[in-house]
Each structure stands twice: as C-alpha cells, then as structure tokens.
N, C-alpha and C positions, 0 to 999 in steps of 0.2 A: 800580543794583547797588552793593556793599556799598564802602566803602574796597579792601577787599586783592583785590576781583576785580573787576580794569577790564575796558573793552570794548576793541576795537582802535583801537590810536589812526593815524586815516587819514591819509597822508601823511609819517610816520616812515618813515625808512630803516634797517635792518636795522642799515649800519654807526652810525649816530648811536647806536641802541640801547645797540650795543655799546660805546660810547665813555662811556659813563653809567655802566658800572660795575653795574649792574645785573645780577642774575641772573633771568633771563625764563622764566616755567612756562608751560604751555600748560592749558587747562580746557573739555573740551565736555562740560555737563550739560544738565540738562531742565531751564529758567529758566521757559519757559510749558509750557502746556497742563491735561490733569486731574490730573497725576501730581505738579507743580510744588510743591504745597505738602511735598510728602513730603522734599524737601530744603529746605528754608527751612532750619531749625534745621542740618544740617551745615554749609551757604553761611557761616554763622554764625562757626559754631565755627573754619573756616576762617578766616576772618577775624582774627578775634580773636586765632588762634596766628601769622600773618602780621606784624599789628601789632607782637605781643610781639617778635617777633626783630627785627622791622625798628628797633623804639623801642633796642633794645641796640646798634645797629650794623647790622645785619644777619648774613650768614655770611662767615665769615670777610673782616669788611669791606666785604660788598656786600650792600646793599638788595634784597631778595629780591621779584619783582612776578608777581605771576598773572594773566592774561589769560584771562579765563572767556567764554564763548560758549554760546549756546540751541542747542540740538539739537531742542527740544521731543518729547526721547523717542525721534527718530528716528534709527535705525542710519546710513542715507546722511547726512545731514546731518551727523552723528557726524563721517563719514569727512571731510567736505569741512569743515565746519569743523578737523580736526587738521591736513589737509595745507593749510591756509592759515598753522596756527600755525607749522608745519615750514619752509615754502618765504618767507613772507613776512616773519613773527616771530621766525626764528631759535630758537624755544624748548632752551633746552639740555637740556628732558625735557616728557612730557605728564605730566598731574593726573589718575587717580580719575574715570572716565568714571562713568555715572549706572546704567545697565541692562546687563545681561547680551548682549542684543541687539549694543549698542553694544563692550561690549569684543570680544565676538568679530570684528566688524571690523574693529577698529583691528589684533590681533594678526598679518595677512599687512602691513600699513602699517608696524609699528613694526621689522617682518625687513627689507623692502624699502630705507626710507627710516634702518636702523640706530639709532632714535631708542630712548631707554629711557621706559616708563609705568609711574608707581610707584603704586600703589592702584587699587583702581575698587570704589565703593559697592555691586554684585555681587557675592554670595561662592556664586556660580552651580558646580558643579566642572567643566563641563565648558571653563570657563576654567582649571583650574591642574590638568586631565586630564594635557598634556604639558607637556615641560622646554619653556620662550620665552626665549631669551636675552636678550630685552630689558623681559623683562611680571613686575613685583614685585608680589603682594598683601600685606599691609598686618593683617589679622584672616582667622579664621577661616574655612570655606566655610559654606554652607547645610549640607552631608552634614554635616559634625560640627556643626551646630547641631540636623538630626532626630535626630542617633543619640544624642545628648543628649535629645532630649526623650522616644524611644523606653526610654531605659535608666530615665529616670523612671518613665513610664509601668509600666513592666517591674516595677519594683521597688512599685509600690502597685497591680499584678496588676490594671492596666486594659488589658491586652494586644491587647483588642479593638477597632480603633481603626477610625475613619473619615477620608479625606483629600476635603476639598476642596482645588480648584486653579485659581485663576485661568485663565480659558482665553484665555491671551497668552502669548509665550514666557517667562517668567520660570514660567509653571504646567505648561507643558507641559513646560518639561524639570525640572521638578523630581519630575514622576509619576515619571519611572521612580527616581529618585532613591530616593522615600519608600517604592518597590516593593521596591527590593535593601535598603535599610536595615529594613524589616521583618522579610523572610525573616531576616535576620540576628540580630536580635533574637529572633525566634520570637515574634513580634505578628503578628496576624491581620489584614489588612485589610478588612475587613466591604465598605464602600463606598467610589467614587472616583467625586466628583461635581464636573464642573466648572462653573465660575462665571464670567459674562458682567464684564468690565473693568468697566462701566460699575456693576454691581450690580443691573442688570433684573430680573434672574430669581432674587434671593437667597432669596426666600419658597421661591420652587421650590425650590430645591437645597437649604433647611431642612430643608423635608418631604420628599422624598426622603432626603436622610441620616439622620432622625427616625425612616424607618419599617424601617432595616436596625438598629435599636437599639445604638448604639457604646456604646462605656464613656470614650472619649475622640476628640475632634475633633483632625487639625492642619488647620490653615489655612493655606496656602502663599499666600495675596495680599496685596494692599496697595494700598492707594489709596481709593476711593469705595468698590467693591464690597468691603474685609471693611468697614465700617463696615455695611455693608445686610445682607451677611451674618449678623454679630454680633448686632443688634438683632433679628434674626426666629430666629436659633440660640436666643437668651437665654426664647424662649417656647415654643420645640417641642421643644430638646435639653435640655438642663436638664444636659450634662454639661460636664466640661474643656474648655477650648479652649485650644491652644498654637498659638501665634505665631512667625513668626522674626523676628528684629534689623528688619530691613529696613521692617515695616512699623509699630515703634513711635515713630513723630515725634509727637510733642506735637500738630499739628495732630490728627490721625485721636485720638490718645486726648483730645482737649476735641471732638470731633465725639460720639462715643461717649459720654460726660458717665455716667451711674449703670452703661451698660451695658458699662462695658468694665473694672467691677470685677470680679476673680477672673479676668482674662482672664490666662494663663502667657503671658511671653515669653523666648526665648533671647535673651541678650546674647555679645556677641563683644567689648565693652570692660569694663573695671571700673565698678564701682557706683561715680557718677559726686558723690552727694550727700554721701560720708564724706571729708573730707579729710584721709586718711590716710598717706598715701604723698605724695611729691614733686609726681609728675606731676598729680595731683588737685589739691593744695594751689594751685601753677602755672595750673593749668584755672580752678578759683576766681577770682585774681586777677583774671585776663584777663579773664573773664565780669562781674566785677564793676567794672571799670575800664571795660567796654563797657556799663554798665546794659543785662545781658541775665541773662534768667535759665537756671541752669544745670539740663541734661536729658541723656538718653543721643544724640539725634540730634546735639547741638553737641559734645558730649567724644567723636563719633566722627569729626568732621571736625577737629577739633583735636586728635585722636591722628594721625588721619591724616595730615596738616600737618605734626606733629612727625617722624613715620618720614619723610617727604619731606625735610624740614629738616636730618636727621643725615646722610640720605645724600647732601645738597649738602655738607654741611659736610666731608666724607672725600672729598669730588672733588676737595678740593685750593683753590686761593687762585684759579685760571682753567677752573673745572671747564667741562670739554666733554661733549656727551653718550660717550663713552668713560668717562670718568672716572667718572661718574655713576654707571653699570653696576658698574665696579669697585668704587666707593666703598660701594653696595649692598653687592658679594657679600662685602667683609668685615666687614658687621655681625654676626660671630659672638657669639649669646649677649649682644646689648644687651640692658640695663637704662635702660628709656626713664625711670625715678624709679616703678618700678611696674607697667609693662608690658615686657615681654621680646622681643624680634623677633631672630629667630635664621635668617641668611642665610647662604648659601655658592655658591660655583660651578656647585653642584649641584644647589641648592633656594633658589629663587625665592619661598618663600610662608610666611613671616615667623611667624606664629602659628596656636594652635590652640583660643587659648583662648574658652570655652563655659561661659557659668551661667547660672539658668534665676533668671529674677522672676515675683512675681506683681504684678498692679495690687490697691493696696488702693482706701482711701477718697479721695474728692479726685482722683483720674489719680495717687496716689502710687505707685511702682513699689517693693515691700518683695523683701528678698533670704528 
C-alpha cells in the first residue's frame, strides 16, 4: 500500500500512538476484489495530499497518518474493520468508506461509538437523506449528478430516456432515484433494465434497451459490467450515454480504449487538467512530485483529503473526535483555493457542485 496509507502496525499500544504526536485517521475501502481498480487513482490522490501536509509540518504541528484497511467491498467487514480502528487505533475520525453499502453501516457505529466520518466515495442519497451528527459528505450526491444530466438532456429535447442499473445495491437504490428525478424533469423513462455486476448479460440488456428506442441512456454502474455494457451499447444504441462521477477512474476509461469516446460524464470536482485556481495549481505539484499522472479519480481523493485536512486543522492543537465535529460544522462557506464546502450545525453535506464532460480522443475528458 501506498506511503500515506499504512496497514495496522501489530503490537503498538494506543497510548505510545498517542505519545508521537500523531494524528491517526481510520480508512476501510475495497483494496482487493473486482471493484479494487476503481479506487487505485483516489488511494493515489490521497496520498499525495497526505504527503504534502505532512512534508510542511503536518497540522497544526502533527504529522497526520491514515490507517487504510480492505473491506473488499464488503459492508461487514466495513464494520469490523472500523471498530478495530475505533477500540484499538484510537482513530480521532474515520476516512471516505468506498460503497454506499458500506457507509450505511458504519452510520448506527459512528452514533453508538460518537466517532466523526468525513467523506465516503458514495454520493448514494439515501446517506445524507437524514441530519447524522457525526457523518460529513465531502461533493455532491448521485441525485444532483442525474438531475444534472436530466436538465441536459431536457434542454437538447432528448427527454426520452432509458436507465440501466447495475443490479447490486449501489443500482438498485439508485432506480428509484433516476424514477422521482424523471417525473420531475418531465423526461419519460422508456426502459429500466438491469445489469449483472459482473457484465454477463451486457449484450442482453443492449438489446433490450435497443428495442424500447431511447434518445438517451443513463448508466448507473461501474466496474467490469459498464465497460461490457458500453462496448455492446456502442453497436445497437448509437445514442448518448451519461455516466456518473463514481464510475470514471482511468482504469475503466483505458479498458474502454476508442469505445468510451463521446461517452457524458458528471463530475462532482473541478476540471482537474487547467491549473487555474489555487487548489488545482497545489494538485499539480503534488502529482508531479509523485511522478503520477493527474486525472479526476486522484484530484477526488485529494480534495477529499484536503476537506479532511481543514477540518483537523479547526479541531484545535489536541483535536479529539469532539472537536473534530465542531471543527467541521464551522467550515461556513470555505474556499478550499477553488472549491467551496459550506458546513454548519445543521448541514452536514458540504457541496453541490455538478458539471457534465465528455470523453473526447485519447480517454481525454473535454468540458
């Protein structure tokens, strides 16, 4: 695993930890399995914005360390890896779980055990449905990434649209999702066709979606199955396909190679190749100090990092998870150098921001 995210170091004592001066994150993501490559490039990005703080000092004087751990995608494991971070690790906050699955878990853990979780790579709603006292998001949800791609839609009178959906929970709750964002729009859903994780049956659910005639596709998956998907849409549909955030990591768009040009996707960070703004110029650096090359999957774990970073930094010189909490709800209306996270007492869920790409030539993403 990467520099900024160790494993558990067996035979540390909680107090020695503490006596380091260290500030200790906790991290359960999907490190193996099918899904595993779809975070390579965030693990990344993470990293890299780790390093940078830590090479300055760290926060307010302390070396800032993340403790990542494999879940391989699973909810339980989820769980049992966090309350390891919590009861052995001391973590003074958890990190940006990987699945929607996963964070719904952890949120009866983080009331129970009073710990704060700031991000999770799921912008699923019916995580930030209710107020959580201790559960921060970080970018936007998935609903304002469809109703973004619907209000497109809308406005170049493709109204008629088709959804496939991964048939795993990240597709399944996102059906009814793409159902009330419809009616709302006044877009028709022609067809709602779901798709095997693994991408089995993607020919199938081509032709099927092929013979209700859309004027546009969304695609709510991610992983193996939209790449199988993609490639068999590209010779029976011949129309749009829009994407969300979640499933454009560099790996899936160089699996896709000619077929995943013209493919729309919603972004929930800034266009990450213009160094225009502070926080981009800053992403640069880092990436290039890391001989890594810069993409939307890495400048969204190093935004992420960063919103984690400012809310250690307002916990104060011995932040506790208390303070942590606190230090979140007054990031009123931050200016990250370009991105804006606007938190209070009352609202836990930082941003809203949504802009749609297309993939040109090369896997280049043009705005």
């Amino acid at each position: 695993m990467a520099a900024g995210a160790a494993t558990l170091l067996g035979g540390v004592s909680p107090r020695v930890r503490a006596s380091s001066g260290e500030i200790v994150v906790g991290q359960s993501i999907h490190l193996s399995g099918p899904l595993a490559p779809t975070v390579t490039g965030v693990l990344k990005g993470q990293e890299v914005a780790l390093n940078a703080v830590n090479a300055r000092g760290g926060i307010n004087g302390r070396k800032v360390r993340l403790i990542t751990l494999d879940d391989a995608y699973d909810a339980t494991r989820c769980v049992a890896n966090c309350m390891k971070l919590i009861e052995q690790e001391r973590v003074t906050t958890l990190f940006a779980p990987g699945s929607t699955a996963n964070a719904v878990a952890l949120l009866p853990i983080l009331l129970k055990e009073r710990v704060p979780l700031i991000g999770t790579y799921s912008g699923a709603p019916v995580v930030r449905t209710k107020h959580h006292p201790y559960f921060f998001t970080t970018t936007a949800s998935y609903q304002d990434e469809v109703v973004q791609m619907l209000r497109n839609l809308m406005m170049l009178q493709r109204g008629e649209v088709g959804l496939v959906y991964q048939n795993n929970p990240f597709g399944q709750l996102m059906l009814p999702v793409v159902e009330a964002a419809a009616k709302e729009a006044g877009a028709t859903l022609v067809a709602k066709v779901p798709l095997d994780i693994n991408g089995a049956d993607a020919a199938a659910a081509a032709e099927r979606m092929a013979a209700q005639r859309p004027r546009a596709v969304l695609l709510m998956a991610f992983g193996p199955s939209m790449v199988s998907f993609v490639k068999a849409a590209k010779s029976q549909l011949g129309v749009p396909i829009y994407c969300t955030s979640v499933s454009n990591s560099q790996p899936l768009i160089q699996a896709l190679g000619d077929d995943a040009r013209g493919l729309a996707f919603t972004q929930v960070v800034p266009y990450p190749w213009r160094a225009t703004t502070p926080l981009v110029r800053e992403f640069h650096k880092a990436m290039e100090s890391a001989n890594q090359p810069v993409g939307y999957d890495s400048f969204l774990g190093y935004l992420n990092t960063r919103v984690l970073l400012e809310g250690l930094r307002r916990a104060g010189s011995q932040p506790t998870r208390d303070s942590v909490v606190a230090g979140m709800e007054g990031m009123s209306r931050v200016d990250l150098g370009g991105y804006t996270v606007d938190y209070s007492p009352t609202n836990h869920h930082g941003s809203k921001f949504v802009e749609i790409t297309i993939v040109g030539p090369g896997g280049r993403f043009m705005k």
